[in-house]
C-alpha positions as a printed NumPy array, in Angstrom:
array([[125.526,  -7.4  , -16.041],
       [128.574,  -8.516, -14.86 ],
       [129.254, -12.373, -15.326],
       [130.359, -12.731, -11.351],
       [127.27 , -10.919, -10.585],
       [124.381, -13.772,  -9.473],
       [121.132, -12.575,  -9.977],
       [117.887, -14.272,  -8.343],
       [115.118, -14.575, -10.381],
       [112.35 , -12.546,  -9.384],
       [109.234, -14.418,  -7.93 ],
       [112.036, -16.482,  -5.976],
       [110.42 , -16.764,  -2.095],
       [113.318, -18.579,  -0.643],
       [116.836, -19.257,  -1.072],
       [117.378, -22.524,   0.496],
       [119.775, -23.815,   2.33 ],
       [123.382, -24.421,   0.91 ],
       [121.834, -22.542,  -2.315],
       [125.34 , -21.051,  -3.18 ],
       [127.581, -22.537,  -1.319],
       [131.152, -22.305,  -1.681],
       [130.903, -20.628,  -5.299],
       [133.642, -18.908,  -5.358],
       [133.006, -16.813,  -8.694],
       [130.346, -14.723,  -6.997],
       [131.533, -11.198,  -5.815],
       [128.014,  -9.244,  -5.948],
       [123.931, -10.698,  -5.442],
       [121.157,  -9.026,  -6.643],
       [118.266, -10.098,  -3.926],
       [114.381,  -9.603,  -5.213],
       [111.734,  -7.978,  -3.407],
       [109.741, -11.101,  -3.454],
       [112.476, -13.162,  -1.134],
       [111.342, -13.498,   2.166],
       [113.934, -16.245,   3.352],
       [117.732, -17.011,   3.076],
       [118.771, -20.367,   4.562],
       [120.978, -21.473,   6.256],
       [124.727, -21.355,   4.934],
       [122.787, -19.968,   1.537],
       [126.109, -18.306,   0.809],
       [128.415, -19.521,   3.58 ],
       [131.978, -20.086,   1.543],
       [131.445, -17.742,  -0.974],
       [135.146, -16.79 ,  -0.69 ],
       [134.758, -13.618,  -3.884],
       [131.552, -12.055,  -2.507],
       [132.468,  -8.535,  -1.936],
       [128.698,  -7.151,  -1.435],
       [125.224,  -7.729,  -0.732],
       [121.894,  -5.624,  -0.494],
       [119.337,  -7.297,   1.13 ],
       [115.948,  -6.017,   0.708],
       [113.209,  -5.154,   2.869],
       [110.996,  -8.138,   1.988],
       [113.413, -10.627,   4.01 ],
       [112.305, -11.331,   7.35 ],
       [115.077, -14.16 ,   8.071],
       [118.631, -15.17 ,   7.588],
       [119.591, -18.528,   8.439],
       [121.917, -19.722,  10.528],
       [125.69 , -18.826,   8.68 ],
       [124.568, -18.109,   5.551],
       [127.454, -15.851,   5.049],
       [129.835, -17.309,   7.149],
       [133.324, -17.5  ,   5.542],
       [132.846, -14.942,   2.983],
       [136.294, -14.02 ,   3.487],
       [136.226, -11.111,   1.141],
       [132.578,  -9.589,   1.981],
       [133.272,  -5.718,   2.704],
       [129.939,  -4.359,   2.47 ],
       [126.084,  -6.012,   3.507],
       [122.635,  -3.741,   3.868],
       [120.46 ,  -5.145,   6.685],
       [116.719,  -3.859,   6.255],
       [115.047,  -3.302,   9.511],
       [112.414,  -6.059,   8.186],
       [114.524,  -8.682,   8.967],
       [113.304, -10.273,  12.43 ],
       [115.203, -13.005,  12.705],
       [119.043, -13.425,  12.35 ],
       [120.605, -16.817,  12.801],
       [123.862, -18.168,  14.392],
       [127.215, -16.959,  13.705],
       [125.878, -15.402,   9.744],
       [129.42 , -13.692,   9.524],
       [131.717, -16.123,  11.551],
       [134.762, -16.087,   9.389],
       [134.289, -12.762,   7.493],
       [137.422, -11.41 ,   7.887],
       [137.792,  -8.906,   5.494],
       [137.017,  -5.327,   6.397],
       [133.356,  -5.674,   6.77 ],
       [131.334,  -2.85 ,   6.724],
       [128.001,  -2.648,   7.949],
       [127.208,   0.83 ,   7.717],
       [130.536,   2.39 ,   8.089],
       [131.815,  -0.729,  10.866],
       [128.662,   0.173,  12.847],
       [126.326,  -2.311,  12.81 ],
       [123.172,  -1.754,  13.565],
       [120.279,  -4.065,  14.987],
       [117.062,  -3.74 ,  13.554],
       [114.14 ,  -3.053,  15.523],
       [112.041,  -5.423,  16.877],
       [115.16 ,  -7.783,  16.042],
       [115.369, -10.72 ,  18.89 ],
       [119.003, -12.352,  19.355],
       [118.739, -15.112,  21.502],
       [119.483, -18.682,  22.163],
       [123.433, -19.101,  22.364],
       [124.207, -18.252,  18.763],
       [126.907, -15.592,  17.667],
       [125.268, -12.886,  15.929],
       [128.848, -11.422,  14.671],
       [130.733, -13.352,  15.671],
       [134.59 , -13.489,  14.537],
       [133.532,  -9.69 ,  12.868],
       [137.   ,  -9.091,  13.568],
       [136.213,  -5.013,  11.598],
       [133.407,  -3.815,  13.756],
       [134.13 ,  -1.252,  15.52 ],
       [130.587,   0.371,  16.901],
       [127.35 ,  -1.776,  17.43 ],
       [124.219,   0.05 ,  18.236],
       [121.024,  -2.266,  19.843],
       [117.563,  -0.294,  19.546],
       [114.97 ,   0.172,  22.11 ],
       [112.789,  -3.279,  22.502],
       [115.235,  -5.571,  21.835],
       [114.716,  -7.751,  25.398],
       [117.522, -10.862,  25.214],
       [121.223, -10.576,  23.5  ],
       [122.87 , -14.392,  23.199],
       [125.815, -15.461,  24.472],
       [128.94 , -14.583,  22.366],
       [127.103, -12.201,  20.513],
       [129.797, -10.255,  20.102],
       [132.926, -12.761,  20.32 ],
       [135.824, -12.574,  18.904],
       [135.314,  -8.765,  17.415],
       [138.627,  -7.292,  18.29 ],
       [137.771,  -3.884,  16.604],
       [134.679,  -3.855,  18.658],
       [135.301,  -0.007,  20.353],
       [131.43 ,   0.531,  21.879],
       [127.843,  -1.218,  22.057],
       [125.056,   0.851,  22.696],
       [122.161,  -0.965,  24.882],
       [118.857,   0.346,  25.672],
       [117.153,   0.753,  28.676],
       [114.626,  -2.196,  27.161]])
């Protein structure tokens, strides 16, 4: 495995908090199936991070936990995660693509209080919202420049 590669150890429930922060050797994470958790600015900083797959055992990201991953191009969102926290790409300027620049919310997904879900995504161009999701936050989608369409539901 490549050296700039960080693998978690399997059995790992939760990457705390400020885990990685501001390592700037990491370009690529390999995420277990057994981590349920990321916390909050777990990976915020990580300036060489060019990808992450997160898999379908994680129900939350914390607040920014990649915020300033200036070079992040490609993250995989399972639709298990329920909970997405304030401004997790604020500062992600690189072309970030979220399935092909459209980003899609999971189901069941709830965005509220007044925390910027994309915020500063200055790459997105299409965001599609599903059916149930019942409350978007303010400045959701601030600051996205590229942002050409949202889908919302009827819900």
């Amino acid at each position: 495995m490549d050296k700039t590669c960080l693998q978690i150890p399997a059995g790992t429930e939760i990457i705390q908090a400020r885990a990685f922060q501001r390592n700037t050797q990491i370009k690529g994470i390999v995420i277990p199936n057994s981590v349920t958790t990321i916390g909050e600015y777990a990976f915020s900083n990580c300036t060489s991070l060019e990808a992450v797959v997160i898999p379908d055992s994680v129900k939350t990201i914390g607040d920014l936990a990649f915020c300033g991953c200036s070079s992040l191009k490609v993250i995989v969102i399972p639709n298990s995660v329920a909970e997405i926290g304030y401004g997790i790409f604020a500062g992600c300027h690189e072309t970030l693509r979220i399935d092909s620049t459209r980003f899609r919310i999971s189901d069941g997904l709830v965005l509220t209080d007044d925390g910027c879900r994309l915020y500063s995504c200055l790459d997105i161009t299409h965001a599609v919202i599903p059916e149930g999701v019942k409350e978007i936050g303010n400045h959701a989608f601030s600051e996205c420049s590229s942002l050409e369409s949202v889908v919302i539901p009827d819900s």
